[in-house]
CHARMM internal coordinates of N, CA and C (Angstrom, degrees):
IC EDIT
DIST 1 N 1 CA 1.4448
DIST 1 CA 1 C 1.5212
ANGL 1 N 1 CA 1 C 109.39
DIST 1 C 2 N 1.3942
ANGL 1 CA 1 C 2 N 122.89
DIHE 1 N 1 CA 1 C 2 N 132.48
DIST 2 N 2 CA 1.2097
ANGL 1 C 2 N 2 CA 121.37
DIHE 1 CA 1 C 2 N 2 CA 167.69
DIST 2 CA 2 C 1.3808
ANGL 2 N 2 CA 2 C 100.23
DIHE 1 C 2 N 2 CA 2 C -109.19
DIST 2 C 3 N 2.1744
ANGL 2 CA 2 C 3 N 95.42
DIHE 2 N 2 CA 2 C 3 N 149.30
DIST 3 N 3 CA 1.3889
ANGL 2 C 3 N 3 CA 91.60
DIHE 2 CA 2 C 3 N 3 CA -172.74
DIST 3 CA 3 C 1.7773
ANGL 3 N 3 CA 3 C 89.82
DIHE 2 C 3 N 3 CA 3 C -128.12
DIST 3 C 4 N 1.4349
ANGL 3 CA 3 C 4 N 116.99
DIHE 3 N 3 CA 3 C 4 N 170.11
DIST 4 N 4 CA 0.7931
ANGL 3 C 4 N 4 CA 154.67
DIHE 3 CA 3 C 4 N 4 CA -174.25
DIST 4 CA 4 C 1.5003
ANGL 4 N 4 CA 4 C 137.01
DIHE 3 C 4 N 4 CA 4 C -106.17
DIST 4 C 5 N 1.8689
ANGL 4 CA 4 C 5 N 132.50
DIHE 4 N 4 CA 4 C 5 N 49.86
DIST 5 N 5 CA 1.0546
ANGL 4 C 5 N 5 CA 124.25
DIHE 4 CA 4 C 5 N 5 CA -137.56
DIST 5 CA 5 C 1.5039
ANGL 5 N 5 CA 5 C 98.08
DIHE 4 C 5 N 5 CA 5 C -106.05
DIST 5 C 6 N 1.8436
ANGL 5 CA 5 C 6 N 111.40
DIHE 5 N 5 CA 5 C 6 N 138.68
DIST 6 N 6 CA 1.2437
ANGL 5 C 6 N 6 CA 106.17
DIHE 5 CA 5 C 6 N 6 CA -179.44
DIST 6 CA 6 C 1.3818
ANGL 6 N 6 CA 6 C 101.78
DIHE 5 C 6 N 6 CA 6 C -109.64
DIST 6 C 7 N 1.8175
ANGL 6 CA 6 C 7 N 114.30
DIHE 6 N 6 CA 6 C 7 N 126.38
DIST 7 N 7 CA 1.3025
ANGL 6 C 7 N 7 CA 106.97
DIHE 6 CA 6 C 7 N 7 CA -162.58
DIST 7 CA 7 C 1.6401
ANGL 7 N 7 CA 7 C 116.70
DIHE 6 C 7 N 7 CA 7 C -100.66
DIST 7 C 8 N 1.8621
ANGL 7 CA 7 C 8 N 111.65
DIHE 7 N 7 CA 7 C 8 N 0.33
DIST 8 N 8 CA 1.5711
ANGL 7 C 8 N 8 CA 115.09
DIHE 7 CA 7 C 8 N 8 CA 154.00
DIST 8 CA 8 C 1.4205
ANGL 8 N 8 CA 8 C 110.86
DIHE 7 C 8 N 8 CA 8 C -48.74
DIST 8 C 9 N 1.6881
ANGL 8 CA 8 C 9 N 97.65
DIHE 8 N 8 CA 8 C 9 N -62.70
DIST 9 N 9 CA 1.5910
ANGL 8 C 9 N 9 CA 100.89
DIHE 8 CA 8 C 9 N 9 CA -169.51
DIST 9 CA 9 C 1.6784
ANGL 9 N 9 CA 9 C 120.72
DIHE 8 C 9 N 9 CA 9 C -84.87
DIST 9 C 10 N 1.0942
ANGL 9 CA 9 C 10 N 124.05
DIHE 9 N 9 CA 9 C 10 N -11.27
DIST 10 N 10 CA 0.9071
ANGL 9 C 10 N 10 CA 106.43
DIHE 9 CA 9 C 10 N 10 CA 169.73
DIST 10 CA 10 C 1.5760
ANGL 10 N 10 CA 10 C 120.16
DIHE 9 C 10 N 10 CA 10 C 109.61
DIST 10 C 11 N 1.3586
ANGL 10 CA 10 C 11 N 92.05
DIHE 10 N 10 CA 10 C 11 N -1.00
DIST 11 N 11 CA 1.9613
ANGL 10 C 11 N 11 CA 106.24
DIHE 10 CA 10 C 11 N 11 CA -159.89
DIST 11 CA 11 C 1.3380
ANGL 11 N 11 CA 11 C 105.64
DIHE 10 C 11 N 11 CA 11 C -114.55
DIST 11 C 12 N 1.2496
ANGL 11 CA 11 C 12 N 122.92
DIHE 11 N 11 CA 11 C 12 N 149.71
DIST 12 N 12 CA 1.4661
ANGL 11 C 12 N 12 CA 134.87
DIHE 11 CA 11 C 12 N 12 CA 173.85
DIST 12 CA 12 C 1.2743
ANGL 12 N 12 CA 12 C 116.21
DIHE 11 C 12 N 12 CA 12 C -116.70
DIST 12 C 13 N 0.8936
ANGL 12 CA 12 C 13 N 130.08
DIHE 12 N 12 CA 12 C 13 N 111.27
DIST 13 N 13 CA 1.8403
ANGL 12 C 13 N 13 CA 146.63
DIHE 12 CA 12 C 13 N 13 CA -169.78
DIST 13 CA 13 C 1.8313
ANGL 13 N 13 CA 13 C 97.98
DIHE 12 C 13 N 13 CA 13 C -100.96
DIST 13 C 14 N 1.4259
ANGL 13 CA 13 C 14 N 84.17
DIHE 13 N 13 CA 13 C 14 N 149.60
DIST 14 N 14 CA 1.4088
ANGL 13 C 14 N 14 CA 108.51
DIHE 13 CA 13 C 14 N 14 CA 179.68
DIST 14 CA 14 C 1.4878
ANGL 14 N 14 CA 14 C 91.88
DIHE 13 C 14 N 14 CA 14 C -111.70
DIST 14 C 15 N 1.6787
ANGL 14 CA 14 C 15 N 95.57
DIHE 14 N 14 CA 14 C 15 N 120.22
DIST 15 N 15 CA 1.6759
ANGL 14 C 15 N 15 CA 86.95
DIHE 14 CA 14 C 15 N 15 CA -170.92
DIST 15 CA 15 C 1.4735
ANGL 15 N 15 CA 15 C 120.33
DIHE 14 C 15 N 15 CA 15 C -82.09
DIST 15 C 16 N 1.5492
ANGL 15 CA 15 C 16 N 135.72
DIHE 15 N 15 CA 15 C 16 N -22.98
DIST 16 N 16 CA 1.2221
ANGL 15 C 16 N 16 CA 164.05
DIHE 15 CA 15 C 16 N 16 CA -175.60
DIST 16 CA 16 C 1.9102
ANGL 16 N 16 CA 16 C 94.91
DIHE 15 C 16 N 16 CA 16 C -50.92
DIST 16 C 17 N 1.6252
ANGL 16 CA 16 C 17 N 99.13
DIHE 16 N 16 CA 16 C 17 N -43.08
DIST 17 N 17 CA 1.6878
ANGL 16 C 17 N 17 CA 99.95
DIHE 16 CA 16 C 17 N 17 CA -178.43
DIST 17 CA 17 C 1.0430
ANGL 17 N 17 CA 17 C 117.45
DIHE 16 C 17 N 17 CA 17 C -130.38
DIST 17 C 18 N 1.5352
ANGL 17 CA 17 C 18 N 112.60
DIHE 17 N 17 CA 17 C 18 N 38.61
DIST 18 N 18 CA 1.2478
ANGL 17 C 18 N 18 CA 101.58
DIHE 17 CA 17 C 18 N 18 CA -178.29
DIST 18 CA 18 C 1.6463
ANGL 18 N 18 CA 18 C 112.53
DIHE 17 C 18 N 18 CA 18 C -87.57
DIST 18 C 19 N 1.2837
ANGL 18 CA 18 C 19 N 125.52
DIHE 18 N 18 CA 18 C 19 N 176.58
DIST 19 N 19 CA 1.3609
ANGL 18 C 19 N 19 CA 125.47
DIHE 18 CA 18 C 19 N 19 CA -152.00
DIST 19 CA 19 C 1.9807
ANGL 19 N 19 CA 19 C 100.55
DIHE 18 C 19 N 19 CA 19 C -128.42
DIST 19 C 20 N 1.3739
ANGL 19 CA 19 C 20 N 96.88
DIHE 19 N 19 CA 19 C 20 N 172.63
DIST 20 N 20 CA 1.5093
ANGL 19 C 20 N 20 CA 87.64
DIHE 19 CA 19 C 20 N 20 CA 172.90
DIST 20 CA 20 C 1.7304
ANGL 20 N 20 CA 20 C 110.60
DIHE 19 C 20 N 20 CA 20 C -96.97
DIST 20 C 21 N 1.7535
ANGL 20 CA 20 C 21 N 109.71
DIHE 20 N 20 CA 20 C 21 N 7.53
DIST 21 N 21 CA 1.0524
ANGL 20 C 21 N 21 CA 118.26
DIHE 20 CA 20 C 21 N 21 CA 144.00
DIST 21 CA 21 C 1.4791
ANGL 21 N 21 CA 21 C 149.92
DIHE 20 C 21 N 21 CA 21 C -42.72
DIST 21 C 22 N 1.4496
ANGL 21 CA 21 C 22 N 91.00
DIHE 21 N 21 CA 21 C 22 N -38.12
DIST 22 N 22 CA 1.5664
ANGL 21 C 22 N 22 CA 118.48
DIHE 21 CA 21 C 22 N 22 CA -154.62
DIST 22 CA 22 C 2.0991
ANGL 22 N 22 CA 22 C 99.39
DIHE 21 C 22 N 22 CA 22 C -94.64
DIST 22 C 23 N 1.5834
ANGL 22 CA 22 C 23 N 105.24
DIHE 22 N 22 CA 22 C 23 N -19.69
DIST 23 N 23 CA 1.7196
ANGL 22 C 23 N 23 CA 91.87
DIHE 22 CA 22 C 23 N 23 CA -174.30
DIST 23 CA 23 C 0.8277
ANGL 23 N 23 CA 23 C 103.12
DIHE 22 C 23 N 23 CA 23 C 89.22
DIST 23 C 24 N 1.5414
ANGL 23 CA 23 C 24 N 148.10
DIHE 23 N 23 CA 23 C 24 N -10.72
DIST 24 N 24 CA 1.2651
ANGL 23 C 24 N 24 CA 107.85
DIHE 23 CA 23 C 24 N 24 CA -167.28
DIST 24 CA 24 C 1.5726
ANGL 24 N 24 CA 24 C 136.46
DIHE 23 C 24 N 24 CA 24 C -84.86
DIST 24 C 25 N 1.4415
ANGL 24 CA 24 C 25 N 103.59
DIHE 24 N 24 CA 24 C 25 N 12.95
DIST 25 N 25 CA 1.1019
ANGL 24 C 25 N 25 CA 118.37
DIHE 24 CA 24 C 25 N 25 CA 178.63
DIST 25 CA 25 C 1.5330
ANGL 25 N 25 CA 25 C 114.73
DIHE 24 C 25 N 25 CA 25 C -100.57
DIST 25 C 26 N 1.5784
ANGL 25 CA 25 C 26 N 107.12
DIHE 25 N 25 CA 25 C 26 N -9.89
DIST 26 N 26 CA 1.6979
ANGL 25 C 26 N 26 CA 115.50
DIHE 25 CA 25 C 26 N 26 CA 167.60
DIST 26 CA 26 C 1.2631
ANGL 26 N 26 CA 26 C 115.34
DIHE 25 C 26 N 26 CA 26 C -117.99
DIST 26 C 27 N 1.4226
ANGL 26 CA 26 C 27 N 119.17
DIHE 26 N 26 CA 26 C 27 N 36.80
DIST 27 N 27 CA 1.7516
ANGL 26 C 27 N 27 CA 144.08
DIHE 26 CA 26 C 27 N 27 CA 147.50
DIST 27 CA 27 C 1.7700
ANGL 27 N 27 CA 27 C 91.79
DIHE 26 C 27 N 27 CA 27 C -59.55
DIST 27 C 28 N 1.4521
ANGL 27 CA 27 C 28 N 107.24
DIHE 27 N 27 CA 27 C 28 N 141.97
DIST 28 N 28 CA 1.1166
ANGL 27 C 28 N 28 CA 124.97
DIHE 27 CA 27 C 28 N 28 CA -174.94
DIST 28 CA 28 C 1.5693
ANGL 28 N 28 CA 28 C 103.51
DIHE 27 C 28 N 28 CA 28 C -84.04
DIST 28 C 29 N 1.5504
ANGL 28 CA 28 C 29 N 127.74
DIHE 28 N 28 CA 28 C 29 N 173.96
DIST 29 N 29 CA 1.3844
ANGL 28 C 29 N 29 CA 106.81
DIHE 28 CA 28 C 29 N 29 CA 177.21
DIST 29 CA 29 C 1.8521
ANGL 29 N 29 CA 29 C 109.42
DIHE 28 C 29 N 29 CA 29 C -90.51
DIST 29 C 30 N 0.8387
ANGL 29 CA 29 C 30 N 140.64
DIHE 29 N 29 CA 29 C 30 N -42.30
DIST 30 N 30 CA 1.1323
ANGL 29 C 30 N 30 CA 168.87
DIHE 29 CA 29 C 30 N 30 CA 174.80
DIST 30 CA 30 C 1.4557
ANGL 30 N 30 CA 30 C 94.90
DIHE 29 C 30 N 30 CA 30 C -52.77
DIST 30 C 31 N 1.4558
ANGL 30 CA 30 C 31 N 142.57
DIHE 30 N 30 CA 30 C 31 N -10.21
DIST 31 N 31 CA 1.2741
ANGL 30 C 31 N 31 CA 135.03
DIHE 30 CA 30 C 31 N 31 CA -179.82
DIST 31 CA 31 C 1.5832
ANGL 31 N 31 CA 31 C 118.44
DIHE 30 C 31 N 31 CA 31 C -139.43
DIST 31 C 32 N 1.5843
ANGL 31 CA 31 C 32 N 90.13
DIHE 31 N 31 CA 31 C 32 N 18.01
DIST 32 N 32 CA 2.2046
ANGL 31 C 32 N 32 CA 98.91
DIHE 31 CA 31 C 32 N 32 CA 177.00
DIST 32 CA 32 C 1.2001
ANGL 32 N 32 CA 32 C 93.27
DIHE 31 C 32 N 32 CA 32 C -111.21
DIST 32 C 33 N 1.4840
ANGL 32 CA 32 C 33 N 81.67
DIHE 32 N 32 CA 32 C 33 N 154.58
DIST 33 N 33 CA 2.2335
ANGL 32 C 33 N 33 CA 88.45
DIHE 32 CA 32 C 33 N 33 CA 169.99
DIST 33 CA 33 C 1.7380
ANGL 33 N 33 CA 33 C 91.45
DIHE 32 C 33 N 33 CA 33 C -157.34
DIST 33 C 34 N 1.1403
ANGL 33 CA 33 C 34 N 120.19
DIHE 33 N 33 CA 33 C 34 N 147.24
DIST 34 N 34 CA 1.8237
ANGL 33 C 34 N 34 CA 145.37
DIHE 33 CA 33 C 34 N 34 CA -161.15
DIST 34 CA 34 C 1.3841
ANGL 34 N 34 CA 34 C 83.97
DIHE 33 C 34 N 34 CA 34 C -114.42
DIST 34 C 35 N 1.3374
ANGL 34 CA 34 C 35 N 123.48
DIHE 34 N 34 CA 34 C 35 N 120.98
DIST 35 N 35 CA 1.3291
ANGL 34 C 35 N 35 CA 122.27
DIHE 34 CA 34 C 35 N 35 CA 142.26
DIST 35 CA 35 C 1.6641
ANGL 35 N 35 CA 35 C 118.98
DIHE 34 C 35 N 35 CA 35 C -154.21
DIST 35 C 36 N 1.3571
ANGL 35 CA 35 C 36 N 121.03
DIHE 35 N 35 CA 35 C 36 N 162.44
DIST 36 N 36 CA 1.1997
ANGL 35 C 36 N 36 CA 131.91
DIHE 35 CA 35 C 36 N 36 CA -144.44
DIST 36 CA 36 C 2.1962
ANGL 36 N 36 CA 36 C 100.65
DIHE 35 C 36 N 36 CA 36 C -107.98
DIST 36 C 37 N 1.1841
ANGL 36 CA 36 C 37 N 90.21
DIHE 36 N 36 CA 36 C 37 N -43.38
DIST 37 N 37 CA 1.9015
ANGL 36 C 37 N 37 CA 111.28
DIHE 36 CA 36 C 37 N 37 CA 156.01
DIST 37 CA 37 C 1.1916
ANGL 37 N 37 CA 37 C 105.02
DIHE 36 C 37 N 37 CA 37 C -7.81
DIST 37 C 38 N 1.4697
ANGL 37 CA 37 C 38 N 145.29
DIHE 37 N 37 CA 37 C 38 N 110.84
DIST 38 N 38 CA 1.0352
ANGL 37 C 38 N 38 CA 147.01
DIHE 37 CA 37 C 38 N 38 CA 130.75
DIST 38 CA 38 C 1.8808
ANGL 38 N 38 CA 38 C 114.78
DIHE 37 C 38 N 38 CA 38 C -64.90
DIST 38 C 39 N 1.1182
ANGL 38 CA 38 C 39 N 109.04
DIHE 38 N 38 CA 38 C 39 N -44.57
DIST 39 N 39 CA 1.1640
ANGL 38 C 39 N 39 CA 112.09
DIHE 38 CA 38 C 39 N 39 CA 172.14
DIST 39 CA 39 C 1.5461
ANGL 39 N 39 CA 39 C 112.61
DIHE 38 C 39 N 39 CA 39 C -71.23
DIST 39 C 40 N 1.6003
ANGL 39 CA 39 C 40 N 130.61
DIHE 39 N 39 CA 39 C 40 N -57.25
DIST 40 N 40 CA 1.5027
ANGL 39 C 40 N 40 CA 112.70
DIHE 39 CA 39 C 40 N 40 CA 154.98
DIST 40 CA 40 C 1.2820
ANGL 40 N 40 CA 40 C 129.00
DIHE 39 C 40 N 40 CA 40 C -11.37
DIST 40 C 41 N 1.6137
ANGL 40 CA 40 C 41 N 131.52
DIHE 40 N 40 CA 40 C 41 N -70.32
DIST 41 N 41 CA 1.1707
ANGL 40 C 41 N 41 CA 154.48
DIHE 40 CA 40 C 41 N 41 CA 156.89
DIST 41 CA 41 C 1.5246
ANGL 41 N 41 CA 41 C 105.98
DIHE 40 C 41 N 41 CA 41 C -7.51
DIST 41 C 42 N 1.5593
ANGL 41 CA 41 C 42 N 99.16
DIHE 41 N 41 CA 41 C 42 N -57.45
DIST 42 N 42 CA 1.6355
ANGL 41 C 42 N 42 CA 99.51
DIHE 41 CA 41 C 42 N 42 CA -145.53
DIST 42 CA 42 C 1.8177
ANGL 42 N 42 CA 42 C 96.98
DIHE 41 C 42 N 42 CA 42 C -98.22
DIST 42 C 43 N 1.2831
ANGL 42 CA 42 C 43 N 111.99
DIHE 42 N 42 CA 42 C 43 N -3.78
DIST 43 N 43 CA 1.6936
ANGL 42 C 43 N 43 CA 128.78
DIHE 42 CA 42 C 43 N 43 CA 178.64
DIST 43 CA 43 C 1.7391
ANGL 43 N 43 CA 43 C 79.08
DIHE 42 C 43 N 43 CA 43 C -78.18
DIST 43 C 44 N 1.1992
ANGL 43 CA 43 C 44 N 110.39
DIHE 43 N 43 CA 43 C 44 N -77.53
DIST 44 N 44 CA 1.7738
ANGL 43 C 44 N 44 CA 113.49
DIHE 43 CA 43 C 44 N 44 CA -166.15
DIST 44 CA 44 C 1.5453
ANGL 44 N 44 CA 44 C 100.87
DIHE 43 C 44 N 44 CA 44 C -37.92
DIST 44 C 45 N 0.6690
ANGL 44 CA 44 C 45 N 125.28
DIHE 44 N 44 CA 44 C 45 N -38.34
DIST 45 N 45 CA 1.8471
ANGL 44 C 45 N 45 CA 131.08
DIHE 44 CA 44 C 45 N 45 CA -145.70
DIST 45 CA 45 C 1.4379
ANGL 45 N 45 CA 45 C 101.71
DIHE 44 C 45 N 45 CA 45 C -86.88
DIST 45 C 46 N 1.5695
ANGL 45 CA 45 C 46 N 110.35
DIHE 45 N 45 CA 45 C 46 N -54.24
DIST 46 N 46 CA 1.5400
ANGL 45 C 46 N 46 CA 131.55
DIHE 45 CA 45 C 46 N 46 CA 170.36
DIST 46 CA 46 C 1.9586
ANGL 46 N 46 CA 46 C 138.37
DIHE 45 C 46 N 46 CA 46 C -67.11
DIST 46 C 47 N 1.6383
ANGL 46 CA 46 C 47 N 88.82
DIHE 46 N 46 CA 46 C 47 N -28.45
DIST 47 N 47 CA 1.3543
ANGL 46 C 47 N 47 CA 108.20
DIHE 46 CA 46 C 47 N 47 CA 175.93
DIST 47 CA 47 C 1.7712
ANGL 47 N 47 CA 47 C 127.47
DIHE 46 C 47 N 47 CA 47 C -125.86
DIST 47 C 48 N 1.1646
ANGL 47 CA 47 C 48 N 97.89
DIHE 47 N 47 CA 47 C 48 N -9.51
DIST 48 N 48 CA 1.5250
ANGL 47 C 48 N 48 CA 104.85
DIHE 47 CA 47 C 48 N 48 CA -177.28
DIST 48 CA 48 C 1.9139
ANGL 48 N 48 CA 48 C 103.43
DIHE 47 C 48 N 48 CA 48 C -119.74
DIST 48 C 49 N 1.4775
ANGL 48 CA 48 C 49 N 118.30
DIHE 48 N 48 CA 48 C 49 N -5.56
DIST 49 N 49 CA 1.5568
ANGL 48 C 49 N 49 CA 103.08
DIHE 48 CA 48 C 49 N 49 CA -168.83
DIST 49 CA 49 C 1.8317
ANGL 49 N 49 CA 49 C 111.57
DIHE 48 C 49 N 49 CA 49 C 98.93
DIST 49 C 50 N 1.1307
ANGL 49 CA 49 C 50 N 113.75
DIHE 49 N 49 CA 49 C 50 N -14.94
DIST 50 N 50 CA 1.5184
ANGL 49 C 50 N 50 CA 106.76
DIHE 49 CA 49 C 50 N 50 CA -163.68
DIST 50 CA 50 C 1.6365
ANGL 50 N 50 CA 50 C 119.54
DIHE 49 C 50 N 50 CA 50 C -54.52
DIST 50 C 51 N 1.2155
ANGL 50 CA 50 C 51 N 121.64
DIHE 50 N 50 CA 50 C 51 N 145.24
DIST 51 N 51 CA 1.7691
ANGL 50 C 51 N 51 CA 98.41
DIHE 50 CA 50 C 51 N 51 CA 163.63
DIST 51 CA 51 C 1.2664
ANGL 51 N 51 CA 51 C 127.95
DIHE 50 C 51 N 51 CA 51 C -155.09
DIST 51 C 52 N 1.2017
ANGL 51 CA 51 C 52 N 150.29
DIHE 51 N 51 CA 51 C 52 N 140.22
DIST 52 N 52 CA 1.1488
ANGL 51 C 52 N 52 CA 158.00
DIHE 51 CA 51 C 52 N 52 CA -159.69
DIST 52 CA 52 C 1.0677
ANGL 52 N 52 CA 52 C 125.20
DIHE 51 C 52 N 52 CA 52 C -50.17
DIST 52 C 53 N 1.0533
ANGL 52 CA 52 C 53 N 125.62
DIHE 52 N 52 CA 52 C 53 N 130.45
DIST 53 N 53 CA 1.5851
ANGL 52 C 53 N 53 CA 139.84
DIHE 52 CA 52 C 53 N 53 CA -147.25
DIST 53 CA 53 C 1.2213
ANGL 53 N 53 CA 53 C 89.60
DIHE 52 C 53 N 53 CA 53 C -70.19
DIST 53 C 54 N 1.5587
ANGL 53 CA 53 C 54 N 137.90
DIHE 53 N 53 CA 53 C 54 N 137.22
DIST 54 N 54 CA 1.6491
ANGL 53 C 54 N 54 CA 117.59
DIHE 53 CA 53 C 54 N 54 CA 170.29
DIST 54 CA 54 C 1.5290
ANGL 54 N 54 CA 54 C 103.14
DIHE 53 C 54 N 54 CA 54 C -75.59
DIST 54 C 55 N 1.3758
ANGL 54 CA 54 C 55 N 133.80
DIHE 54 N 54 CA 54 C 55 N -27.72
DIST 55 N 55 CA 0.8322
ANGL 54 C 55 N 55 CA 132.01
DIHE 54 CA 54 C 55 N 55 CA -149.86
DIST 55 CA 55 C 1.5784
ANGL 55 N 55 CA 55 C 114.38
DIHE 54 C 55 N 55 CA 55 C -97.98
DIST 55 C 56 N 1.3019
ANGL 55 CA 55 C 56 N 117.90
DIHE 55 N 55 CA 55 C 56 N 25.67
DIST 56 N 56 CA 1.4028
ANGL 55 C 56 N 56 CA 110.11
DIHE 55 CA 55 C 56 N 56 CA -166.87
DIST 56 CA 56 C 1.6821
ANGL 56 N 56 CA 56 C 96.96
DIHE 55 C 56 N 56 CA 56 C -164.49
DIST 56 C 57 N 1.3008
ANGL 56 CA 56 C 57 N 110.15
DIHE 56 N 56 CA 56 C 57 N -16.90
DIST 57 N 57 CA 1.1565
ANGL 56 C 57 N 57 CA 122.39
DIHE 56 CA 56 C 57 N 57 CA 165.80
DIST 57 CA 57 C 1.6832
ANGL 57 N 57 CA 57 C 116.92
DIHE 56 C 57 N 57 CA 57 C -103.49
DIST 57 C 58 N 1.0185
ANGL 57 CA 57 C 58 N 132.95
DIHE 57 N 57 CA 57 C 58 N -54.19
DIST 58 N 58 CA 2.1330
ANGL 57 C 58 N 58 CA 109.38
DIHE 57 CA 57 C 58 N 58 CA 161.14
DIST 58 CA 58 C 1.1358
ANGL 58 N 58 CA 58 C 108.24
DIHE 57 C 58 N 58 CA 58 C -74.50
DIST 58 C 59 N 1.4139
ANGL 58 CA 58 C 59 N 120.39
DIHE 58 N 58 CA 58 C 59 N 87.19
DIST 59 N 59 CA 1.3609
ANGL 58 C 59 N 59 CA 132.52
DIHE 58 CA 58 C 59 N 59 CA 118.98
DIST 59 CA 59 C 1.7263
ANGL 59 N 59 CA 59 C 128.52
DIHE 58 C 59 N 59 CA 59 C -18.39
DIST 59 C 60 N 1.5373
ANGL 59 CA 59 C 60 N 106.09
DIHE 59 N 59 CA 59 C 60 N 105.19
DIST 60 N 60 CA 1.5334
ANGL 59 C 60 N 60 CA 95.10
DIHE 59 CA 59 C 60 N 60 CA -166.80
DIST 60 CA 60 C 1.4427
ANGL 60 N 60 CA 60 C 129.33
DIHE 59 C 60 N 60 CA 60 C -86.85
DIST 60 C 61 N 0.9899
ANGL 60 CA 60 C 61 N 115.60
DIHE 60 N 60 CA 60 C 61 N 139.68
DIST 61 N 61 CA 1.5847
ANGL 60 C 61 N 61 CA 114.52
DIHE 60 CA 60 C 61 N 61 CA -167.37
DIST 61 CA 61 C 1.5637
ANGL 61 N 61 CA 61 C 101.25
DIHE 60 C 61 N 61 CA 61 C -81.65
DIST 61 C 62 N 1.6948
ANGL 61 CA 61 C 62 N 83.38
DIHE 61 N 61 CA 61 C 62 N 127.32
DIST 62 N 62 CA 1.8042
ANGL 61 C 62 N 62 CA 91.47
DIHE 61 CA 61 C 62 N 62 CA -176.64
DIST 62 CA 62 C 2.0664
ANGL 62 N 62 CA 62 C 96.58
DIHE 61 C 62 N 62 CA 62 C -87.05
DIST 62 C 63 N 0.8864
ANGL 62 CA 62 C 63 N 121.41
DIHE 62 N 62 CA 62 C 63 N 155.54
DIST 63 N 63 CA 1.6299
ANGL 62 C 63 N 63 CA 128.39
DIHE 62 CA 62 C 63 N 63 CA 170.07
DIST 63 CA 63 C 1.3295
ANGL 63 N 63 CA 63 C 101.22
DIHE 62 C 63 N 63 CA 63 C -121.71
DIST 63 C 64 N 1.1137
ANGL 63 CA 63 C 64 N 141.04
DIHE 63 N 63 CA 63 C 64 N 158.04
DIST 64 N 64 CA 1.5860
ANGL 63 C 64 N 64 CA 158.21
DIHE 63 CA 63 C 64 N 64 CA -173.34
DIST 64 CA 64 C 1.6872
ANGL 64 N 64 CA 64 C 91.89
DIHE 63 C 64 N 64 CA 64 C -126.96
END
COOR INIT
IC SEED 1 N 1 CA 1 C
IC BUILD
C-alpha cells in the first residue's frame, strides 16, 4: 500500500482510493510525503494526532 500523508492537515490518504474528495491534489508541496511504512502511518496516527482520511479509507461494501 502506498500512502499519502498530508502534513498541514494532518491526514493520511490511501492513495490507490483516494477521491477528489479527499484534496489530495490541493496538498501544498512543502507539506506531502509518499510513503510505503505501515508502521510510519501508525507512529503518525499514535504519536503526533494524525488520522485517516474518511474518504479514501472506508471503502464501501457493495452487497448484491
Amino acid at each position: 500500500m502506498k500512502y499519502v500523508v498530508d502534513h498541514h492537515k494532518k491526514h493520511v490518504h490511501e492513495q490507490r482510493y483516494s477521491l477528489d474528495n479527499c484534496g489530495v491534489d490541493r496538498i501544498p508541496s512543502d507539506a506531502v510525503e509518499f510513503t510505503d511504512s505501515q508502521d510510519y502511518i501508525k507512529d503518525l496516527e499514535n504519536t503526533h494526532s494524525y488520522v485517516k482520511c474518511p474518504y479514501c479509507h472506508e471503502v464501501p461494501l457493495l452487497i448484491d
